[in-house]
C-alpha positions as CSV (number, residue, x, y, z in Angstrom):
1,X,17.6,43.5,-6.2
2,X,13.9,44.6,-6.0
3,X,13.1,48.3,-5.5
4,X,11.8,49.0,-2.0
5,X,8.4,50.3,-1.8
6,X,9.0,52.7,1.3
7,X,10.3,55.7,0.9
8,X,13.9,56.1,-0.1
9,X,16.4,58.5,1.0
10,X,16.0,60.8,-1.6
11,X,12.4,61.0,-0.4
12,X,13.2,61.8,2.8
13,X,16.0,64.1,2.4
14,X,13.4,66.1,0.0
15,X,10.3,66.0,2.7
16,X,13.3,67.6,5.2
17,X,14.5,70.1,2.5
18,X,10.5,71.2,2.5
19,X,10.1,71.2,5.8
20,X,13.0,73.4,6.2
21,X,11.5,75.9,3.5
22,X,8.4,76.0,5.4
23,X,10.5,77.2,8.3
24,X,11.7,79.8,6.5
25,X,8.6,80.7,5.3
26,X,6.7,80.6,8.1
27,X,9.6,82.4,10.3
28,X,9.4,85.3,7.4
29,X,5.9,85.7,7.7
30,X,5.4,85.9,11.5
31,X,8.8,88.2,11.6
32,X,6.9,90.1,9.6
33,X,3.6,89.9,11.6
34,X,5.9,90.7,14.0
35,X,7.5,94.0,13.1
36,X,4.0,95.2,12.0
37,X,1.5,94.2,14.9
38,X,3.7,93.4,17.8
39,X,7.3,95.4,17.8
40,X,5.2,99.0,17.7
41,X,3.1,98.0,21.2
42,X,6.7,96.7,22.2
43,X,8.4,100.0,21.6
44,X,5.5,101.7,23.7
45,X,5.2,99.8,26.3
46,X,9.6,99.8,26.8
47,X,9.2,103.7,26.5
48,X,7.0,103.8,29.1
49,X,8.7,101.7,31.2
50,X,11.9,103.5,30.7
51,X,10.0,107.0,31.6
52,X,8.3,106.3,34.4
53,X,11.1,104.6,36.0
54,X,13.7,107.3,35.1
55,X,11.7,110.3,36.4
56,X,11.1,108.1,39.4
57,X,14.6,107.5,40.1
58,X,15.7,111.0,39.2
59,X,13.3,112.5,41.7
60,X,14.4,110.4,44.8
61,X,18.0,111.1,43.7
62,X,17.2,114.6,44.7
63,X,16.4,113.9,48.5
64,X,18.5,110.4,48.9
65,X,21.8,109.3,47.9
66,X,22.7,107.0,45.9
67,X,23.5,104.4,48.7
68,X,20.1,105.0,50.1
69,X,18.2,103.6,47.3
70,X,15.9,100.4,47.2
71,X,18.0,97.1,46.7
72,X,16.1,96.5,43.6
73,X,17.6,99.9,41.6
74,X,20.7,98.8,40.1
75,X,22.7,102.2,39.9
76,X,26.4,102.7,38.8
77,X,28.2,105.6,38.5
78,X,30.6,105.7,35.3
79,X,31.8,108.8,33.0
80,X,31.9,106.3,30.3
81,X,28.8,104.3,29.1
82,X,28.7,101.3,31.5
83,X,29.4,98.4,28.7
84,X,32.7,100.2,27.2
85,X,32.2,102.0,24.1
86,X,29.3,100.4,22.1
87,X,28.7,99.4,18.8
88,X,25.6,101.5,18.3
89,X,22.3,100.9,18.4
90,X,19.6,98.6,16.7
91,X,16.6,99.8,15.2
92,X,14.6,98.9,17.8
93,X,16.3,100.4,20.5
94,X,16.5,104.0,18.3
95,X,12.9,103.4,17.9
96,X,12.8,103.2,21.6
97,X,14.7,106.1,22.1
98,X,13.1,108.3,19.9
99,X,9.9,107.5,21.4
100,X,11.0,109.1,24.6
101,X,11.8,112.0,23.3
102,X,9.1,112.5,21.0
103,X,6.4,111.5,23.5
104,X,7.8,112.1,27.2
105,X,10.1,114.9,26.2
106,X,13.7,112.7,27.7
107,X,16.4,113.0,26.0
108,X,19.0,110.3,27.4
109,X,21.6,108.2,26.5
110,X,21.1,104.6,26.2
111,X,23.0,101.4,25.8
112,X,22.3,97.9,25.8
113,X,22.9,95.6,28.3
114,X,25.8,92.8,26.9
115,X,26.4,89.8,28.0
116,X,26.9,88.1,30.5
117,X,23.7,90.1,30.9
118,X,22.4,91.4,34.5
119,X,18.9,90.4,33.5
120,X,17.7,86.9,31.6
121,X,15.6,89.4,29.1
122,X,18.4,91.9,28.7
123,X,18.1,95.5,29.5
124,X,19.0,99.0,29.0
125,X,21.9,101.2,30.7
126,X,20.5,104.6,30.4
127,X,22.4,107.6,31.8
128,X,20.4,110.2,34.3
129,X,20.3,114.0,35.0
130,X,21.1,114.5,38.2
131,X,22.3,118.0,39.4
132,X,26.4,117.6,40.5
133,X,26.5,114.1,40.7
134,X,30.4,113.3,39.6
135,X,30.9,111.1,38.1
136,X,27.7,110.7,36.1
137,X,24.7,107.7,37.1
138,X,23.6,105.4,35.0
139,X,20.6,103.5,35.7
140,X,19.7,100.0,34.9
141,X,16.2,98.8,32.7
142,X,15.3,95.6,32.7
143,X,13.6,94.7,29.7
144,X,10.8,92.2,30.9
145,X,7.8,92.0,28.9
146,X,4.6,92.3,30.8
147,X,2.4,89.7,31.4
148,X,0.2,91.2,28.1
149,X,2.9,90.8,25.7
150,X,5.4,88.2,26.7
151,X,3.4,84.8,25.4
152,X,4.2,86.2,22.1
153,X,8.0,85.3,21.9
154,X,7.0,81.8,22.9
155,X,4.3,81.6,20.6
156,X,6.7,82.8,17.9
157,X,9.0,80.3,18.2
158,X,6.4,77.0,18.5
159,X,4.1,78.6,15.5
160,X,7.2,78.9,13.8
161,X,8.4,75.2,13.9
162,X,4.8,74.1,13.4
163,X,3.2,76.7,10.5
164,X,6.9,75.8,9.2
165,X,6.1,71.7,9.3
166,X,2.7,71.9,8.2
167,X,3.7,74.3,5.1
168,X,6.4,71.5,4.1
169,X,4.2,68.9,4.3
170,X,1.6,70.4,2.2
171,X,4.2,71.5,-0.2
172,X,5.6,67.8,-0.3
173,X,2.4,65.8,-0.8
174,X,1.6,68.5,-3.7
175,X,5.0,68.7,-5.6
176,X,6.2,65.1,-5.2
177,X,2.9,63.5,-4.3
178,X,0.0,64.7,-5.7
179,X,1.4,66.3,-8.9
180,X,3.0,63.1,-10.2
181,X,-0.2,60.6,-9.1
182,X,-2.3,63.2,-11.4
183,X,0.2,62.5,-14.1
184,X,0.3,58.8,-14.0
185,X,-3.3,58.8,-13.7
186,X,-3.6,61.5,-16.5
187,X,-1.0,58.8,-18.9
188,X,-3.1,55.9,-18.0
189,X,-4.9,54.9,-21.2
190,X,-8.4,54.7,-21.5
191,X,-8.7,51.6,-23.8
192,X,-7.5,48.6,-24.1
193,X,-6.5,49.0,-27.6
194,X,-2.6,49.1,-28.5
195,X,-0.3,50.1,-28.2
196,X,-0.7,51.9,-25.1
197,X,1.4,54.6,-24.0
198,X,4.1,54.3,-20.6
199,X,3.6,56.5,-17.5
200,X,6.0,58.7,-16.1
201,X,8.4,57.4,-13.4
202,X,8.3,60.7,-11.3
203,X,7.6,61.5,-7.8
204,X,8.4,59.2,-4.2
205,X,9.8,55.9,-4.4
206,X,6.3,54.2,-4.3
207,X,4.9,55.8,-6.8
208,X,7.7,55.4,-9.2
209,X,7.9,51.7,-8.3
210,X,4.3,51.2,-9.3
211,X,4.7,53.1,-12.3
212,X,7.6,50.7,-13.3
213,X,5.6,47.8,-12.9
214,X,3.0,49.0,-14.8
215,X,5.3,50.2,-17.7
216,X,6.4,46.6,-17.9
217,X,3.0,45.2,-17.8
218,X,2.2,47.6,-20.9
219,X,5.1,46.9,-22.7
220,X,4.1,42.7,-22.1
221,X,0.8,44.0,-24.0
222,X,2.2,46.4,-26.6
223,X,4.9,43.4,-27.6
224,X,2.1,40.4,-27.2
225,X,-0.1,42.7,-29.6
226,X,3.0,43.5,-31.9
227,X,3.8,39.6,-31.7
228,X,0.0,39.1,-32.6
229,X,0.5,41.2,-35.6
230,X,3.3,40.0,-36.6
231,X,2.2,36.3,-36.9
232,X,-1.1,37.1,-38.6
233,X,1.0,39.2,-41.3
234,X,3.2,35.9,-41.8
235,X,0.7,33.5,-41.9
236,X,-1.3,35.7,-44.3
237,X,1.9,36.2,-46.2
238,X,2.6,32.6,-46.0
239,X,-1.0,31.1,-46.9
240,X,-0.9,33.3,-49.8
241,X,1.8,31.7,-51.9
242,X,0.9,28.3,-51.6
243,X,-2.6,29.3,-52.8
244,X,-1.1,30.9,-55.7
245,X,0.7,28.5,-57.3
246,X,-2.3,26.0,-56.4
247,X,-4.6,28.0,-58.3
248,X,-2.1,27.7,-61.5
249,X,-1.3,24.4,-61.2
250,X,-5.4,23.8,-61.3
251,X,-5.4,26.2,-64.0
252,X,-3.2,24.3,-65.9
253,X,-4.9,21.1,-64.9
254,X,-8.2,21.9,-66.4
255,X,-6.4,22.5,-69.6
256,X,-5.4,18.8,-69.9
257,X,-8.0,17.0,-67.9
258,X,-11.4,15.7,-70.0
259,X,-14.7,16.9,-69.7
260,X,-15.5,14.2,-67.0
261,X,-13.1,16.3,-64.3
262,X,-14.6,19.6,-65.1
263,X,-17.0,19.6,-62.2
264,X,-14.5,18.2,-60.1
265,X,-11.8,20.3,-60.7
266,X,-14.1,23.8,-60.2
267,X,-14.9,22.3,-56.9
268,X,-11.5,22.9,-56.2
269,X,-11.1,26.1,-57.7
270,X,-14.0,27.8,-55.3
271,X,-12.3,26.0,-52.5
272,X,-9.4,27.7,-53.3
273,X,-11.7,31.0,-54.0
274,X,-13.2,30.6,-50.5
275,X,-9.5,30.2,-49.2
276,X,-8.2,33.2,-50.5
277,X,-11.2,34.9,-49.2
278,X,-9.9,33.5,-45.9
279,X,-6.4,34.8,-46.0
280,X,-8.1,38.3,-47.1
281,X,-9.9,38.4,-44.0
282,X,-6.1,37.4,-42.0
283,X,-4.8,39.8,-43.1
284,X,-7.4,42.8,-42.6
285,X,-7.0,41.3,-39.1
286,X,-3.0,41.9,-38.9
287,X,-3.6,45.5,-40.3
288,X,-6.3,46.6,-38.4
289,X,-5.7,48.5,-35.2
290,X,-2.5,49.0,-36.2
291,X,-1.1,52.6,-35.0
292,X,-1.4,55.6,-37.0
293,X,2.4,56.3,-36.6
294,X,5.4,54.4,-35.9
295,X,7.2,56.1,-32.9
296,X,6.0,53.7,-29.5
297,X,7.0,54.9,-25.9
298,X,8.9,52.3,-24.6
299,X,11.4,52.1,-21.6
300,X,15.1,51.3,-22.9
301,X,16.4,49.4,-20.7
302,X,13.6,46.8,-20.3
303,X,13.9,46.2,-24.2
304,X,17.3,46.1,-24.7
305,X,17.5,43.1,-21.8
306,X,14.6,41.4,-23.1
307,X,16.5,41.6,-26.6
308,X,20.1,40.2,-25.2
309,X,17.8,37.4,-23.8
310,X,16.8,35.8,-26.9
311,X,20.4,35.4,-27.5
312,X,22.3,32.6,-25.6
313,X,23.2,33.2,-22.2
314,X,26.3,35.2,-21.6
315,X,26.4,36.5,-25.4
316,X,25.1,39.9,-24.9
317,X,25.6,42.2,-21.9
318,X,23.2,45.3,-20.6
319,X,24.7,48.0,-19.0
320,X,22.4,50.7,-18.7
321,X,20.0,53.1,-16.6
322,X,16.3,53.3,-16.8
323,X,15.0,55.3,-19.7
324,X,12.2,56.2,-21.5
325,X,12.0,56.9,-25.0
326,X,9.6,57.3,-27.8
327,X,11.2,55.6,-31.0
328,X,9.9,53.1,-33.7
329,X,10.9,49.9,-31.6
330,X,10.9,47.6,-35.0
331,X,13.1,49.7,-36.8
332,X,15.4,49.9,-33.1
333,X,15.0,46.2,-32.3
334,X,16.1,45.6,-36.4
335,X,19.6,48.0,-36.4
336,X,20.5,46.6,-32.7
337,X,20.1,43.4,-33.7
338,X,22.4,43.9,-37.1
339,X,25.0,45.6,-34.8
340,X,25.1,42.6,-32.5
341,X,25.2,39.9,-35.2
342,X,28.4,41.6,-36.9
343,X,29.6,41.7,-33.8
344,X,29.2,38.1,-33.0
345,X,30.1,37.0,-36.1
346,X,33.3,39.1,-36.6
347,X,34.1,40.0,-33.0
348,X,34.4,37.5,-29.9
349,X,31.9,37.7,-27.1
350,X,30.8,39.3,-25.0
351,X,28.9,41.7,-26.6
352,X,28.1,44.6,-24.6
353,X,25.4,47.2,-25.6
354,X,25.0,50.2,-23.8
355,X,23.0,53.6,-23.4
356,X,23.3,56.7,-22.1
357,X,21.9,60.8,-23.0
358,X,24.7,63.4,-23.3
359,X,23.9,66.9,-24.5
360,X,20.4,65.7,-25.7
361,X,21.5,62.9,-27.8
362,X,20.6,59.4,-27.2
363,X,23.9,57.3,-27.7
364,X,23.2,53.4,-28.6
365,X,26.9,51.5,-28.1
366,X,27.3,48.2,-29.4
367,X,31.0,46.5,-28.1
368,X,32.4,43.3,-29.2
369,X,36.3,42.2,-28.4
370,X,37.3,41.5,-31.6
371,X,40.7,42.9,-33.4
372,X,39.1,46.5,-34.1
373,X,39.2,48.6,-37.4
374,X,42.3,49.3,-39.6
375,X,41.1,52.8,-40.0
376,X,38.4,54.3,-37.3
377,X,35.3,55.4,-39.7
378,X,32.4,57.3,-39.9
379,X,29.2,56.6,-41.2
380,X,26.9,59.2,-42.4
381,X,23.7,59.2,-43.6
382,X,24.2,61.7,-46.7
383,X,26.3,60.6,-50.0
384,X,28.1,57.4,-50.4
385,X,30.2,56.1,-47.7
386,X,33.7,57.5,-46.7
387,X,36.8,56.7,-48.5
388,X,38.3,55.6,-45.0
389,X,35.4,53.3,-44.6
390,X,35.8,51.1,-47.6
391,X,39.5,49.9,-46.5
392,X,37.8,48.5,-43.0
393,X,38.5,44.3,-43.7
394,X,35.0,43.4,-42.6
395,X,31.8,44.3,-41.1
396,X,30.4,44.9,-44.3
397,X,27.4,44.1,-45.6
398,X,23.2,44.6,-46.3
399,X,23.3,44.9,-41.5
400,X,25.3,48.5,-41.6
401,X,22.6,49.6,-44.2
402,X,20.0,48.5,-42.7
403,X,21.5,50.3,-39.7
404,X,22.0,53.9,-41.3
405,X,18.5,53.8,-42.7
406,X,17.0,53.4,-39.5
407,X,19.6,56.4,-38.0
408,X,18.6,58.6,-41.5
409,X,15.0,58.2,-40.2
410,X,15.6,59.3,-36.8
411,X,17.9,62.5,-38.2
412,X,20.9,60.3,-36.7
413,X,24.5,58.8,-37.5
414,X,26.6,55.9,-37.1
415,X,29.4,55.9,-35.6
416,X,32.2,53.1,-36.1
417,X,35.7,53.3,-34.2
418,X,38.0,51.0,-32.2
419,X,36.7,50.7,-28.2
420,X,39.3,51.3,-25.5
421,X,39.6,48.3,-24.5
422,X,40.1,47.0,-28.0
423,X,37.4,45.4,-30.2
424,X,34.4,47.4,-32.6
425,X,32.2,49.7,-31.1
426,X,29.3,50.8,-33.2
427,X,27.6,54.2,-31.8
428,X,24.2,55.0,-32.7
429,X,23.7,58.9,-32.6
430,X,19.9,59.4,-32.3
431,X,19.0,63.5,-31.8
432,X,15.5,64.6,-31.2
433,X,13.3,66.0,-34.3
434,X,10.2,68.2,-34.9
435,X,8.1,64.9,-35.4
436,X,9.6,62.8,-32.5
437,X,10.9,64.4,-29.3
438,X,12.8,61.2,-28.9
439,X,13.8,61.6,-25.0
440,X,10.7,61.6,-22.6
């Protein structure tokens, strides 16, 4: 199935994790605002409040009962603090309270209103000094916000939602956006001279899918150049010999030939001169542009399918995630196909070849369903083979050499044992080195 080009739902489970820790940020930041600019006027303006109202009360208190006052003066006499004992104060309300006293010069007890509370906004219960009232008032405070101060509880909350939405998005298009475009466009080769490097498959779904497809458009070029290569090297390799043992034979020929087929017989020869010259110039053309080092980027996956496909359907199952790696893909394509021959040959189909990274090794599994090893082996790449491994009754041969060479060059090991299931499976132990970080 074809990769979606929308966004997945790892993409949008991320875009809500940031827009979530732009909440938090942004509900930090005004909380902050807010205990610095706005709680201090708060504190002022409730202290006020409080005093005015107090005194107020506590002077008509003297010349009217209780029963006498306004409807709107919530008044209830208690010897205990209205709400039951309290839990003490918050900071803001000591705040409060010290404010009276330092600045009005009233020291009285105060309590907060608890739910269900008396007043929408909440309040204060704060206990007056009246002369031989029994048992002691307490007077209600709402705690309504004037008309000044109270737009900036509302404004809190929307600026916190939107600053908080805003900061996520910005923080999305730059970490999982904008970050990985500039590093696909930063891997994107400048020439069109192989073998080209692969992009990074990072960042939202679209981005990675279009990084994919590019990978495998470079990797069409990087093997239709490596395929150029090769078949200029053969048919180099191939004009060559003929043209040698022509050049002999004529040699040879001139020997016994009279003087009458001397001219025709060095028409040949500077034929065969202007031949060779030829097959000079082939094969200057299958060594130039070739790259200074071995090691290719290349994704895994794609090149271990495209290699079960030259072998007939069925034969030679892929099981693997996407990776990409940087390795010397002849070399690779060269041990993987020695492992799956032996296995074909000795085993019984299907051949399964597998992948995956464990501990920062790159593990390369060839299968087969065969009949197993006698004795499970190891092969290293240092000092003559194992005693245990000479008794195995087959998979021998030139193809396991060729295999440890290429794990010796990549500071590897193979790995030969019986599968679960029954059957051969050769492990290819590939770790990273100073020279090739193996794993990109």
């Amino acid at each position: 199935m074809n990769p979606s080009p929308r966004l997945g739902r790892k993409d949008w489970a991320q875009l809500l994790l940031w827009w979530l820790l732009g909440c938090g940020l942004s509900f930090s930041v005004l909380t902050l605002l807010l205990q610095t600019m706005l709680e201090p006027r708060l504190q002022a303006e409730s202290s006020l409040r409080i005093s005015r109202n107090v005194l107020l009360v506590e002077q008509v208190l003297r010349q009217l009962s209780p029963q006498q006052m306004p409807p709107g003066v919530i008044l209830r006499p208690s010897s205990t603090p209205p709400e039951g004992p309290g839990d003490g104060l918050s900071g803001f309300d000591r705040r409060v309270q010290q404010t009276l006293i330092r600045r009005y010069g009233l020291r009285r007890d105060l309590q907060r209103d608890r739910p269900p509370l008396l007043d929408p906004w909440g309040g204060y219960w704060i206990r007056l000094q009246t002369l031989g009232q029994i048992p002691p008032l307490w007077l209600y405070q709402p705690e309504r916000l004037s008309s000044s101060s109270a737009w900036f509880l509302p404004l809190l909350r929307t600026g916190t939602v939107f600053v908080g939405v805003l900061l996520g998005t910005m923080g999305f298009l730059r970490w999982q956006i904008e970050r990985p475009f500039s590093r696909v466009v930063g891997a994107l080769p400048d020439t069109a001279q192989p073998p080209l490097p692969l992009l990074p498959e990072r960042g939202i779904a679209p981005l990675r899918l279009m990084a994919l497809r590019v990978n495998r458009l470079l990797e069409r070029i990087n093997d239709a150049d490596a395929s150029r290569h090769a078949l200029l090297r053969g048919l180099a390799h191939d004009l060559a010999g003929p043209q040698t043992r022509v050049v002999l034979q004529l040699e040879s020929l001139q020997r016994k030939v009279g003087p009458e087929a001397v001219a025709a017989t060095q028409a040949i020869a500077a034929d065969l001169q202007q031949l060779g010259r030829i097959t000079e110039q082939l094969t200057l053309l299958a060594e130039r542009d070739r790259p200074p080092r071995r090691q290719l980027d290349l994704a895994l996956d794609d090149f271990c399918r495209r290699l079960a496909a030259s072998y007939p359907g069925g034969v030679v199952e892929v099981v693997m995630r996407r990776q990409l790696i940087r390795i010397d893909p002849v070399g690779l394509e060269r041990a993987l196909r020695n492992l799956i021959d032996n296995a074909i040959e000795h085993g019984r189909p299907p051949v399964r070849l597998s992948a995956w990274i464990e501990r920062g090794l790159l593990h390369l599994v060839v299968d087969d369903h065969g009949a197993g090893l006698l004795t499970p082996t190891r092969r290293t790449m240092a000092g003559p083979p194992p005693a245990a491994d000479r008794e195995r009754s087959r998979h021998r041969g030139l193809g396991l050499e060729i295999v440890e060479a290429f794990c010796r060059e990549n500071g590897g090991r193979l790995h030969l044992e019986t599968s679960s299931p029954g059957g051969l499976r050769a492990r290819i132990e590939l770790r990273p080195t100073a020279t090739n970080p193996l794993l990109l």
